[in-house]
N, C-alpha and C positions, 0 to 999 in steps of 0.2 A: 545143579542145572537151573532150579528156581530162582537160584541168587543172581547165578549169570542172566537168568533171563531179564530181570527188575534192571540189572546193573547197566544192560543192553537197553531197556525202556527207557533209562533216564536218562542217559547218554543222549538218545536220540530226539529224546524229547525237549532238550536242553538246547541241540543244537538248533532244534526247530523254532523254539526261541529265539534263536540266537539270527537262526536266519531271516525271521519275520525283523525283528529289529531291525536288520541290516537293509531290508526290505524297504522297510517303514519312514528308514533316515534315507535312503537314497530318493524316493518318490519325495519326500520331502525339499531335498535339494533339487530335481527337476525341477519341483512344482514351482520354485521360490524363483532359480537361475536357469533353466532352460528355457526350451520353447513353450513350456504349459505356462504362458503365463495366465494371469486372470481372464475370466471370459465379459471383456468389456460390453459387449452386446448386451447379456444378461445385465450387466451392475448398471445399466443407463436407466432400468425402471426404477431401483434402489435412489440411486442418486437425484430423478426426479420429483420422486416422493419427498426425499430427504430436504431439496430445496425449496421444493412448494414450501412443504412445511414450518419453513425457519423464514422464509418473505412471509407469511400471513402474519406473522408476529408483529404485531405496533413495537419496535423497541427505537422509536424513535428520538434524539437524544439532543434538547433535552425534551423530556426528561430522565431517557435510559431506559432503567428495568428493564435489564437484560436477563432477569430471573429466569423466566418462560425462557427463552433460547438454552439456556446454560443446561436447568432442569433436562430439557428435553434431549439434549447431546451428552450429558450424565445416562439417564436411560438407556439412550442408544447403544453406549459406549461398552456399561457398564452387563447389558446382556449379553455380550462377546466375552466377557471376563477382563474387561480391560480397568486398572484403578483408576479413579477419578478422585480428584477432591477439589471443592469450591469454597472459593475467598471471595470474601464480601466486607468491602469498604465503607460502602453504604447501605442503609436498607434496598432492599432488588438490585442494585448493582454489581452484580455478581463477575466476577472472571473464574474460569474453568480450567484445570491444568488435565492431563491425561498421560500416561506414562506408559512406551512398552519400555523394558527391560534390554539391554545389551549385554556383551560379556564386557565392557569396559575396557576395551583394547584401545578405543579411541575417545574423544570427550563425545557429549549427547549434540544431538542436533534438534533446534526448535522449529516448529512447525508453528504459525502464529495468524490468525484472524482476528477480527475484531465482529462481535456480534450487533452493536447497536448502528444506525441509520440516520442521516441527517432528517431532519423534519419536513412536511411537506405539506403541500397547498391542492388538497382534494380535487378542487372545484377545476386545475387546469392539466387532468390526469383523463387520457381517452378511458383507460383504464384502471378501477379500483388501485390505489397504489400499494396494498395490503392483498389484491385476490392470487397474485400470482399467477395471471390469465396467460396461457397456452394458444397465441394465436402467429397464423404464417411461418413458422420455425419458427419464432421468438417466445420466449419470457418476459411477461413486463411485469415488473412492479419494485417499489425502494427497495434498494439493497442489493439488485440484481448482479450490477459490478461493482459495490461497493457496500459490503464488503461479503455477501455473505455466498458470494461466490468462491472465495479463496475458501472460508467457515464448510462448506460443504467438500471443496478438493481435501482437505485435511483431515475431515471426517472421514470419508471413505478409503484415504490414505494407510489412517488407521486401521481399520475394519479390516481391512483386506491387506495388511501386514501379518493383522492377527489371525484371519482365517487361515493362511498359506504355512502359516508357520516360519515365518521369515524371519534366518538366524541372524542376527545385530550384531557388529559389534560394536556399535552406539547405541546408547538412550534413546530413542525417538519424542519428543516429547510435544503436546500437542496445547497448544494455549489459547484460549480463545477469552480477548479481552473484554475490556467494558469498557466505556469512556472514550472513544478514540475521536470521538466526533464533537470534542469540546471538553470537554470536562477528565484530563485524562488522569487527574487527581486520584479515582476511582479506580482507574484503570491500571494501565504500563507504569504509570508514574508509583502506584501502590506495590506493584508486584514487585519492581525493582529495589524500591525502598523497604519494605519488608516483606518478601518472599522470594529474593532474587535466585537462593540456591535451589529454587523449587522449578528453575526456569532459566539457570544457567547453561549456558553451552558453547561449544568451537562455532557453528555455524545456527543461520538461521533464515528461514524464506517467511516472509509474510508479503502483504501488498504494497503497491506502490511501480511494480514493472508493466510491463504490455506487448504484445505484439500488434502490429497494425496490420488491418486488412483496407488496400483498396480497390475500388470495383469487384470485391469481392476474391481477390487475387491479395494472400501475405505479400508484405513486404520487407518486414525485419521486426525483430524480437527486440526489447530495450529492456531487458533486467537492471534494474534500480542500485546502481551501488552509492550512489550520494541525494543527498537532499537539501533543501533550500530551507533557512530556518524563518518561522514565522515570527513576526512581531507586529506590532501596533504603536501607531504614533498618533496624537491628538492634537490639532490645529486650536485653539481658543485666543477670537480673536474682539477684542474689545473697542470700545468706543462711547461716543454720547448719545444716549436716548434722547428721542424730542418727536413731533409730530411728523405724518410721513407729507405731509404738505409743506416741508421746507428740509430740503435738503441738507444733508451736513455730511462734510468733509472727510470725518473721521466714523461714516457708519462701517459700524463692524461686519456687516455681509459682504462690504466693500471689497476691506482687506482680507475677510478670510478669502474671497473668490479670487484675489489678484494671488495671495498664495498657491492655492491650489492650484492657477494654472502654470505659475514659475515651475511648481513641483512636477504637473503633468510633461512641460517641455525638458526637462531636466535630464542627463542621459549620463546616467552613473559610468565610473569606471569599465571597460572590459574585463571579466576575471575568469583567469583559464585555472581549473585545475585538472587531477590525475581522467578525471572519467568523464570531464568536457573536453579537453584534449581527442583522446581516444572515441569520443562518440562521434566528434565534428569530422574525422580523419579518416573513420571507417565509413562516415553516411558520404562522403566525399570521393570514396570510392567504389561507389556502388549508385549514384547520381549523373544525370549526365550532366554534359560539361558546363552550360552553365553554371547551372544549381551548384558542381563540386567548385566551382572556381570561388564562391561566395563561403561555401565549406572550409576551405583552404584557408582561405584570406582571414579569418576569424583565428588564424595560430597564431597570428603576430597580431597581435592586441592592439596594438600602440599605431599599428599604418592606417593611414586615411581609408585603400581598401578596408581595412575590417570593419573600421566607424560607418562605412559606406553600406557593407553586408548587412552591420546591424540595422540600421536604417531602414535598411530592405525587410528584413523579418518584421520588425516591431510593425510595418505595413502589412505584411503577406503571411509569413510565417512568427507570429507572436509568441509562442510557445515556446520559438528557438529561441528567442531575442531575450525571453524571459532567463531564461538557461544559462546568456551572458553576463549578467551584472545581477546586481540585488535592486529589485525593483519596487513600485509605490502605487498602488491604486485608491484612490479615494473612493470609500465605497458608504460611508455615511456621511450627509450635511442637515444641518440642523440652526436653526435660527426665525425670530420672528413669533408672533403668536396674532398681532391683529394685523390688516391690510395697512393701518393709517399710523401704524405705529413702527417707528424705526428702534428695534431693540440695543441693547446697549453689550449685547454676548453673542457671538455665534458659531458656531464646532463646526469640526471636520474630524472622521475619523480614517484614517490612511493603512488598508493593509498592506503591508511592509513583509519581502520577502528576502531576507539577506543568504550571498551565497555564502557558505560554513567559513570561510576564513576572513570574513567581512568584521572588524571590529565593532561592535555598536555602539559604543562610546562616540567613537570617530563617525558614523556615517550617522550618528543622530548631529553632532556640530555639523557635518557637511547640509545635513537639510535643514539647520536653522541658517546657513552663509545661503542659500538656495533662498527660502524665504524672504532674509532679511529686511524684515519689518518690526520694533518694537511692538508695534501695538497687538501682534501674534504671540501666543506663546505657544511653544514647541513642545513637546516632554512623549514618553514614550504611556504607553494606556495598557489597561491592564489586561494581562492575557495569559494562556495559559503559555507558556514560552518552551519547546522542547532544545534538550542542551546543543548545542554545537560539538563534533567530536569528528574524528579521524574518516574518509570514506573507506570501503570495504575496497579491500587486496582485490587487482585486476589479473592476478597471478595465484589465484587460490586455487584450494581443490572443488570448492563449491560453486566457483565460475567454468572451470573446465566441467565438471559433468553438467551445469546449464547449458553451455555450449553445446555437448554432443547430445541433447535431448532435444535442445531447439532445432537440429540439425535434423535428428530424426521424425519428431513429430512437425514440424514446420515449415522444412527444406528452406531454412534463410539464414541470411547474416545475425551477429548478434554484435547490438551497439550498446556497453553500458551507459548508463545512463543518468544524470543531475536532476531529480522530480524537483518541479519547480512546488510539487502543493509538498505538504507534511507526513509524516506519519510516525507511529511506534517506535519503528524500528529506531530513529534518533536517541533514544534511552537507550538501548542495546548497542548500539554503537559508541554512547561512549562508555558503556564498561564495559569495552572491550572484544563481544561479540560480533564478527564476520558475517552482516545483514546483507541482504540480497531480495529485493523486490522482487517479486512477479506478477502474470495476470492473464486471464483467456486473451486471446485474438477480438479484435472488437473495429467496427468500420471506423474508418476516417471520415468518413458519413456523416457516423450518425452525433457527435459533437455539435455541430453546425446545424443539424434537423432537430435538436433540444432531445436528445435519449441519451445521453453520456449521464458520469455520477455527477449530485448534486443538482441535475437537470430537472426540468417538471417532469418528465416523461425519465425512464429507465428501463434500459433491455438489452437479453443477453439472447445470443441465437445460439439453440439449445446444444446443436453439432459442435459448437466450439465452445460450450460449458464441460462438454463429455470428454472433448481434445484435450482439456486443460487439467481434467480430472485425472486423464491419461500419462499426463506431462509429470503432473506434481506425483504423481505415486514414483515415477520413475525416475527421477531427481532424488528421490529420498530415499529410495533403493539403491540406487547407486552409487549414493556416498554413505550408508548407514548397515548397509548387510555386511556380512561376514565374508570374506574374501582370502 
């Protein structure tokens, strides 16, 4: 009877085991895929903390040291139990990798920010550009949407994959660069060239996408699937020195100013590809008739309408007209050193933004035939150059659940999209990995009112830091969990 009795204890006790376990995995899958999902209310104090703290950081670049960012998203990480390891190119230039685990049914998926900030000019900042001041719904300070707003949705991304216990069956992998803002040598350009298996993947979201908001009303989402490659050209335009009280024929400010302005009238070819196609086609039907009739007409490249649209943007809509062709902005000149004195050298430096299938051999002879002046010399200037390479499939799995995220948290259309600026993700794309921009919702506004990146002023309205916190966790849940 005693035996039977123990033999009955165990039995039962085992199953109670058995049943808590079963217990334990099912609240688990709730927690991950039903309706519990996280409780966002709660994670907006986290996530404000988290941002404050990473804008107060000077990782202004240059000179970088991105140390302080990296260290402090190591900590973060690494008190959830999540592994971290940090790679350093330079002294304090630091990049961060972070890893959950999948069961490897599918390849990993990157998650990718850039933690350093363009540099800035104190004195024309309402606000400290390091305080991270909390004022009107807004955020001001460097880095607000560029970049360390994606740096915060991917931390907390993490976090709260790891809290819930969300079964993978991807890698999730979280990278948080150095260098993005010049120097990427340190940076993407390092990881790739030696640590790329550390940061390999099918798919990958970092910056470069947007939603637009105007009068405060979304209007469409533009996830990033191609990009415009950056280059530099340098104008050196020579001539004879002499006194500035006699004029001479061949002063060098001369001709460099008669170039530049050939260059400024100048209007490169139309170039349509996969995701300017599709973005002109989709904003064309969702535009009224005007505005789509101009949309349209930009498919056929080659008709006087199109030449006519573009003409219209490069006035109105510059951003679009950019998106068209590979474009040239002079944005340094140089020449001269006294009033009375006519130098005999004078520069121009041209940044140059070719679209990806633009050959640069050919469009650098096309702007010396533009030019054509001897006494100019032409030649391309030194720059950090990201590769040219394939855009990202308009037909992926990583476009469709963008799609039904933008749909759910945004209610709008989605226009892929040709970033006329640069970024990362151009490394990742050409070996091989399916990159995809994104970005908070941010006014139409506030570009024009000097608060966009790279602006004096910088600012995110916090509701639509939280949305987008909301967005990227759920993006990367849905192509990354166990299914």
């Amino acid at each position: 009877m005693i035996v039977d009795e123990r033999l009955r204890v165990r039995r039962l006790y085992s199953a109670g085991r058995l049943i808590l376990l079963f217990a334990s995995m099912a609240s688990t899958v709730v927690l991950a895929q039903g309706p519990r999902g996280p409780d966002w209310t709660r994670l907006q104090d986290e996530t404000t903390h988290h941002f404050q703290t990473l804008l107060r950081m000077d990782t202004s670049d240059p000179p970088g040291n991105e140390r302080p960012a990296a260290e402090y998203l190591k900590q973060v990480l690494e008190r959830e139990g999540i592994g971290v390891q940090l790679f350093e190119a330079e002294p304090n230039r630091v990049n961060l990798v972070a890893r959950l685990k999948g069961t490897g049914k599918k390849r990993p998926l990157l998650i990718m920010a850039h933690t350093d900030v363009v540099t800035v000019d104190p004195k024309k900042w309402t606000f400290p550009p390091f305080s991270a001041t909390r004022n009107g719904g807004y955020v001001y300070g460097r880095g607000t949407v560029d970049d360390k707003d994606n740096v915060v949705a991917a931390l907390m991304t993490m976090l709260t994959l790891k809290r819930m216990n969300v079964p993978l069956d991807r890698d999730v992998i979280f990278l948080a660069e150095a260098g993005e803002e010049g120097s990427t040598r340190v940076g993407i350009q390092y990881m790739v060239e030696r640590h790329f298996s550390e940061i390999d993947a099918e798919f990958c979201f970092a910056e470069g996408g947007s939603v637009a908001r105007l009068g405060g009303r979304v209007q469409h989402a533009a996830p990033q699937t191609a990009e415009k490659i950056a280059r530099s050209i340098e104008l050196t335009a020579s001539g004879t020195s002499g006194h500035g009280s006699v004029p001479l024929g061949d002063n060098a400010i001369v001709h460099l100013s008669a170039a530049i302005a050939a260059l400024g009238a100048w209007k490169p070819p139309i170039r349509l590809n996969d995701t300017t196609r599709a973005y002109f086609t989709r904003l064309a039907g969702v535009s009224p008739p005007v505005d789509a009739t101009r949309y349209r007409a930009v498919l056929d490249p080659t008709s006087k309408l199109a030449l006519d649209a573009v003409d219209y943007f490069a006035e109105r809509e510059p951003r679009h007209a950019s998106m068209l062709r590979s474009s040239i902005s002079p944005t340094i000149v140089q020449g001269g050193y006294r009033i009375n004195v006519i130098p005999s050298e004078a520069k121009a430096t041209l940044d140059v933004r070719l679209v990806p299938d633009d050959d640069p051999a050919l469009f650098l002879e096309a702007v010396r035939k533009v030019v054509n002046d001897p006494a100019v010399k032409v030649e391309y200037g030194a720059r950090d150059v990201r590769p040219g390479g394939p855009s990202a499939r308009l037909d992926s799995e990583a476009l469709s659940v963008l799609q039904t995220a933008v749909a759910q948290n945004y209610d709008t259309i989605v226009l892929p999209q040709m970033s006329t600026g640069a970024t990362d993700m151009a490394y990742l794309r050409a070996r091989g990995i399916q990159c995809y921009g994104i970005g908070p919702a941010t006014d139409v506004e506030d570009g024009p009112k000097g608060f966009g990146a790279h602006s004096d002023q910088e600012r995110i309205l916090e509701t639509e830091l939280h949305r987008f916190v909301r967005f990227h966790f759920e993006i990367v849940v849905d192509l990354a969990r166990a299914k």
